[in-house]
C-alpha positions as CSV (number, residue, x, y, z in Angstrom):
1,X,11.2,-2.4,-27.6
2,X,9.8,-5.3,-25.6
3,X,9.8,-5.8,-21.9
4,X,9.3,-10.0,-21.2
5,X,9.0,-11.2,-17.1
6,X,9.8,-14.5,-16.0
7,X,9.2,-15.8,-12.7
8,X,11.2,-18.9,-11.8
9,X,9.7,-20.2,-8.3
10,X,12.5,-22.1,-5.8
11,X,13.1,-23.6,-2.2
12,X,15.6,-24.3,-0.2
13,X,16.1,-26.5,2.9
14,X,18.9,-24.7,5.0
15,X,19.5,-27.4,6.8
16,X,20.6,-30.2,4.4
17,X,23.7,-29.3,2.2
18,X,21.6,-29.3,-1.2
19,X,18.0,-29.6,-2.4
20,X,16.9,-32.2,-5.0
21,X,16.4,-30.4,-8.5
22,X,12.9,-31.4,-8.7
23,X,10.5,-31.7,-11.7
24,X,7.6,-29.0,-11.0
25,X,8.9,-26.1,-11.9
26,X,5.3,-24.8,-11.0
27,X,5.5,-25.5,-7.8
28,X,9.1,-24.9,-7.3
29,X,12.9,-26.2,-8.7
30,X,15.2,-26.9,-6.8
31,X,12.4,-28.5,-4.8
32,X,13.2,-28.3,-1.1
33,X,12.7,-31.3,0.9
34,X,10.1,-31.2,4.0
35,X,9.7,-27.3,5.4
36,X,12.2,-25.0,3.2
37,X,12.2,-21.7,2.5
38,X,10.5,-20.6,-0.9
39,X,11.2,-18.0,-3.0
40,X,10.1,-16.5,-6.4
41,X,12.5,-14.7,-8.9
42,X,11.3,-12.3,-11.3
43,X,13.6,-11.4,-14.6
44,X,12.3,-8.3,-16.6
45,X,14.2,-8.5,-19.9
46,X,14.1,-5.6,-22.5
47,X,14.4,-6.0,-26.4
48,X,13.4,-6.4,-29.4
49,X,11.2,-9.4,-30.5
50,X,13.6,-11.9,-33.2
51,X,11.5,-11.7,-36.2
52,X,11.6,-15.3,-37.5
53,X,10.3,-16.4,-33.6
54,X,8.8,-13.5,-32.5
55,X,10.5,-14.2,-29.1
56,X,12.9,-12.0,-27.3
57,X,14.2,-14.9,-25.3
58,X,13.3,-18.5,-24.7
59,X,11.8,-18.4,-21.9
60,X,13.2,-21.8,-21.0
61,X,16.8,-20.8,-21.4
62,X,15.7,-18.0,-18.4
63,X,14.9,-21.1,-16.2
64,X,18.1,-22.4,-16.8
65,X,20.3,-19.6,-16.7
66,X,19.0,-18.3,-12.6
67,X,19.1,-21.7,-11.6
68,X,22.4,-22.3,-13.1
69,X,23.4,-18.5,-11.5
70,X,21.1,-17.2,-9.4
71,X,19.6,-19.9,-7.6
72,X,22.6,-20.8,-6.3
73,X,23.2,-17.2,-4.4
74,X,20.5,-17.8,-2.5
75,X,20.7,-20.8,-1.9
76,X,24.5,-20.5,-0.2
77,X,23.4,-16.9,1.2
78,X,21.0,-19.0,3.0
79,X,22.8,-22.0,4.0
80,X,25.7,-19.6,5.7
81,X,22.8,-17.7,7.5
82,X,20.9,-20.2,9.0
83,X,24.3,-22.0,10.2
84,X,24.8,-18.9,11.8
85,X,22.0,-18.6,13.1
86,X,21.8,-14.5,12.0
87,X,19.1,-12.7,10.4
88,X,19.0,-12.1,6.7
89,X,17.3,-8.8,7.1
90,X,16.9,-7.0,3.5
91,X,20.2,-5.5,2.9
92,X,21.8,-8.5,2.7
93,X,18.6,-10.0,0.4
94,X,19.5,-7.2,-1.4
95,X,22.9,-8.2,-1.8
96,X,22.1,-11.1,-3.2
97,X,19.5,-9.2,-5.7
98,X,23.0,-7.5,-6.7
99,X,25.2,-11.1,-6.7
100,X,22.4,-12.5,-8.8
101,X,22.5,-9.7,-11.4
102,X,25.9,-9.7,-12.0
103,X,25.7,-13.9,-12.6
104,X,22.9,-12.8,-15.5
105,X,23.5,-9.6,-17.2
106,X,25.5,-10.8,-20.1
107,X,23.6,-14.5,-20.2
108,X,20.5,-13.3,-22.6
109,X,22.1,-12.2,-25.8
110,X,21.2,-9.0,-27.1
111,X,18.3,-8.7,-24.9
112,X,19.0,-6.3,-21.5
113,X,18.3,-8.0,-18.2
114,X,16.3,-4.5,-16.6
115,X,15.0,-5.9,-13.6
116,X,15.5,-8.7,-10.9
117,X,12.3,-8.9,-8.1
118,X,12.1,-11.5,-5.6
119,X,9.2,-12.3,-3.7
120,X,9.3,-12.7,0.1
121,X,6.3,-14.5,0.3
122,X,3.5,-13.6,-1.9
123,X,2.1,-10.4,-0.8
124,X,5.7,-8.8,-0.3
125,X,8.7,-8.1,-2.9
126,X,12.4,-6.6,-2.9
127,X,13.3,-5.3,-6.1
128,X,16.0,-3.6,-8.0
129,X,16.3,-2.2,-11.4
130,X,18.8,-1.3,-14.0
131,X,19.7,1.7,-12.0
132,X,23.0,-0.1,-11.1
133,X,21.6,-2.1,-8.9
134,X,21.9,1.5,-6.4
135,X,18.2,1.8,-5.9
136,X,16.1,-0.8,-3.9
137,X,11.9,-1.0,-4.3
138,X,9.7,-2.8,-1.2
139,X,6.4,-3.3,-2.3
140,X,3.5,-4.9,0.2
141,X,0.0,-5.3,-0.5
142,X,-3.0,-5.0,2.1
143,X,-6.6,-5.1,1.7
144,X,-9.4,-3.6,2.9
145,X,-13.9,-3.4,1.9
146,X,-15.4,-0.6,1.8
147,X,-18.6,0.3,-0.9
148,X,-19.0,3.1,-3.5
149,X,-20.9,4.6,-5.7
150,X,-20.5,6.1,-8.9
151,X,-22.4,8.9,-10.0
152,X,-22.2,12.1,-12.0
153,X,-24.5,15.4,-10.6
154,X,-24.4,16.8,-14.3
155,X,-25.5,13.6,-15.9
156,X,-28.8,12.7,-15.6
157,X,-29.9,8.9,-14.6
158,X,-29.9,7.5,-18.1
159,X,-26.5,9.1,-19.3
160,X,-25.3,7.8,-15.4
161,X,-26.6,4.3,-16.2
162,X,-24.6,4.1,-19.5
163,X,-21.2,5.7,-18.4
164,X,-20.9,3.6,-15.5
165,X,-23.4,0.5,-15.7
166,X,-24.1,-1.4,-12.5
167,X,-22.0,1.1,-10.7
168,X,-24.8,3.7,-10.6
169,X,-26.8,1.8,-8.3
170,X,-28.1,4.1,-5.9
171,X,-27.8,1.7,-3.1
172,X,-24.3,1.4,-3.9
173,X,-22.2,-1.8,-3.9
174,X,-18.9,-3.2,-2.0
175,X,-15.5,-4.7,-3.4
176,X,-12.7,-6.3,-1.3
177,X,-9.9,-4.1,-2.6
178,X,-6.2,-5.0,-2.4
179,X,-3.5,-2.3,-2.7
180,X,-0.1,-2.3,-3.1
181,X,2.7,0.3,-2.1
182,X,5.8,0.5,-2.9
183,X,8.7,2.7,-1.6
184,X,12.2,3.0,-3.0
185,X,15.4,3.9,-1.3
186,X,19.2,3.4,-1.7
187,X,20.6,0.3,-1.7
188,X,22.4,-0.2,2.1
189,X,19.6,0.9,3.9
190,X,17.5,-1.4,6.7
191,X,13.9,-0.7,6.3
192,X,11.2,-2.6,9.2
193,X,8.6,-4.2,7.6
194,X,6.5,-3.8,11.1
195,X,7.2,0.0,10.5
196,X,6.3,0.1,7.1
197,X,2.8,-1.8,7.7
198,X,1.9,0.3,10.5
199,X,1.9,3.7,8.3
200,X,0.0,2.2,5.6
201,X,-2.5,1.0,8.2
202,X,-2.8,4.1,9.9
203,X,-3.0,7.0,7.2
204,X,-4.7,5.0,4.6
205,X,-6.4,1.4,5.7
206,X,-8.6,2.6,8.6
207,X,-9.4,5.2,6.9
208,X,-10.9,3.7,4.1
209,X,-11.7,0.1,5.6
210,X,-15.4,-0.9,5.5
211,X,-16.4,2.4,4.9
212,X,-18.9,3.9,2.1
213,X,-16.8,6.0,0.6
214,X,-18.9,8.5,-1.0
215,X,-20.3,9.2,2.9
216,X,-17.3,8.3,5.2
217,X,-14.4,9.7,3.2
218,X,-14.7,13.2,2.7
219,X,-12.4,13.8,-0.6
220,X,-14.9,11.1,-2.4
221,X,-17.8,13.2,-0.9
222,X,-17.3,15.5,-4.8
223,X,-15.2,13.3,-6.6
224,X,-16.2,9.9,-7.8
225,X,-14.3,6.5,-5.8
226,X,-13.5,5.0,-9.0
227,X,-10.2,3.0,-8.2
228,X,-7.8,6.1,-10.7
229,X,-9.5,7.9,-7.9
230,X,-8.6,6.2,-5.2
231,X,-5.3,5.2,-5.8
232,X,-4.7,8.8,-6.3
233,X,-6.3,9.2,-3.0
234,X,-4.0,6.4,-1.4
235,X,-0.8,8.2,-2.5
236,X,-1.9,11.4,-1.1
237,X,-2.3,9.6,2.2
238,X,1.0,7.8,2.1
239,X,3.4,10.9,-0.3
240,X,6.4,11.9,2.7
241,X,5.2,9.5,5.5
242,X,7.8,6.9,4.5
243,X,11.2,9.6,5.2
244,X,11.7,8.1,8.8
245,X,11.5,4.7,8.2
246,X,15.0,3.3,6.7
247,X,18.7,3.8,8.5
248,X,21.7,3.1,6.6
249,X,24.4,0.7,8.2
250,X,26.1,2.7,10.4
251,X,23.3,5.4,11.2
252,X,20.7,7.3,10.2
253,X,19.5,8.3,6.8
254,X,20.1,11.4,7.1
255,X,24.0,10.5,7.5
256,X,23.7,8.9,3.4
257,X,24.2,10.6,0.4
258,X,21.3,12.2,-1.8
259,X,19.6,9.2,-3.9
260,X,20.0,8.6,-7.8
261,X,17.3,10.4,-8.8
262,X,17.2,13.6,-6.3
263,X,15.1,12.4,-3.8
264,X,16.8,13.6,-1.0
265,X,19.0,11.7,1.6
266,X,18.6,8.2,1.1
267,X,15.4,8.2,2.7
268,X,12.5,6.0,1.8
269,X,10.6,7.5,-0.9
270,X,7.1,6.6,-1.7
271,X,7.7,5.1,-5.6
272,X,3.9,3.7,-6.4
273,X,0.4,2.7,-5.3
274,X,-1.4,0.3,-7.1
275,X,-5.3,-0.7,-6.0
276,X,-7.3,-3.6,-7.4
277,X,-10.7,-3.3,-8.0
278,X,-11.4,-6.9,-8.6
279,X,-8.4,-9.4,-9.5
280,X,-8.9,-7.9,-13.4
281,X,-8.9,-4.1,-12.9
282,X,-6.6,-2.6,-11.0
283,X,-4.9,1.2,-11.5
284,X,-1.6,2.3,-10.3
285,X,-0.6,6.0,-9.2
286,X,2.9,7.5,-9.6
287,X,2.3,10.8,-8.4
């Protein structure tokens, strides 16, 4: 079994009745027209490879299938918003997650459409899965520099030097990390991204933000800050401080039923943290 993701990049002018198809797909089609509202799909197929083309799908025949029956969701969803003139929070984004899916599910042969992301603007995503659609994922990323060292007491300095290279420098060294969280909760529920960016900043960014880790961060003070560490570290921060954040439509989140996969009432659970060394090595943590 193979899992292939597309991303198919679009924008949308709210205030003209339709967009000009475009030819940069790169940049984005349909291709918006003066300041428009972009948007980037992602569609995670699972299947098996064809053996004579070693494809699952075409990935061309994904770019035309969601802008023949996705694209167009958003692009009304939109249009009827903004002539409103009413928020689109993320329940009703996620409503059109759901419209979306239902216009692909049966449009990529034998090949099962498992999951449908679309990204807010490129540092933030709304997601579901192939959970029914039931369960909703908000991931974010942040940054922050702090310097480490990596070192083992029981080595000495030449077996130090060859398990972790450059790393071993006794001076240490810094990276600009970037981590990404992601919380899942059912579908129907408001979540404030103000509320979500001000836990991550307060129980894990300051605490690790230009900091030597080894020295400043006490649970590195024993255990080396590789980034498996720390993203282990990052979920420990961040594990149960999420439950207060979401409200379904008519109340609290308390008032929903328990979640899919038992994790309580419909409360914001954290789902994954994911910390980038460098933009090629990253780790991800899923407690």
């Amino acid at each position: 079994m193979h899992k292939l993701c597309r991303y198919v990049r679009f924008s949308i002018n709210p205030f003209l009745p339709a967009d000009e198809p475009g030819f940069n797909s790169f940049a984005s089609r349909p291709a918006g027209e003066g300041l428009s509202v972009f948007l980037e799909l992602g569609v995670e197929l699972a299947g098996v490879a064809d053996p004579a083309t070693g494809l699952i799908v075409n990935v061309s025949d994904i770019d035309r299938m969601v802008r023949e029956c996705a694209v167009p969701v958003f692009a009304d969803g939109i249009r009827a918003g903004y002539k409103a003139a009413r928020h689109i929070g993320y329940n009703e984004l996620t409503g059109f997650l759901k419209s979306a899916w239902a216009g692909l599910a049966d449009k990529f042969g034998r090949a099962q459409l498992s999951k449908l992301s679309l990204k807010l603007n490129p540092f933030r995503t709304l997601a579901v899965d192939e959970m029914g659609c039931a369960m909703v994922y908000f991931s974010e990323k942040f940054e922050f520099a702090a310097s480490h060292k990596l070192w083992n007491e029981q080595f000495d300095k030449q077996q130090n030097i060859k398990v972790f290279g450059k790393c071993a420098n006794a001076a240490g060294h810094g990276h600009n990390y970037v981590v990404e969280v992601t919380v899942r909760s059912p579908a129907g529920q408001a979540l404030r991204s103000s509320d979500f960016e001000k836990v991550v900043h307060q129980e894990l960014i300051k605490a690790v933000d230009h900091k030597n880790l080894n020295e400043d961060v006490s649970e590195f003070r024993q255990t080396n800050p590789t980034v498996e560490n720390i993203a282990v570290f990052a979920w420990n921060k961040l594990v149960g401080m999420f439950d207060e954040l979401t409200t379904g439509r008519f109340g609290p989140s308390t008032s929903l039923p328990a979640s899919p996969d038992g994790s309580g009432t419909g409360k914001a659970v954290l789902h994954c943290v994911t910390v980038w060394e460098t933009d090629k090595t990253y780790s991800s943590y899923y407690g």
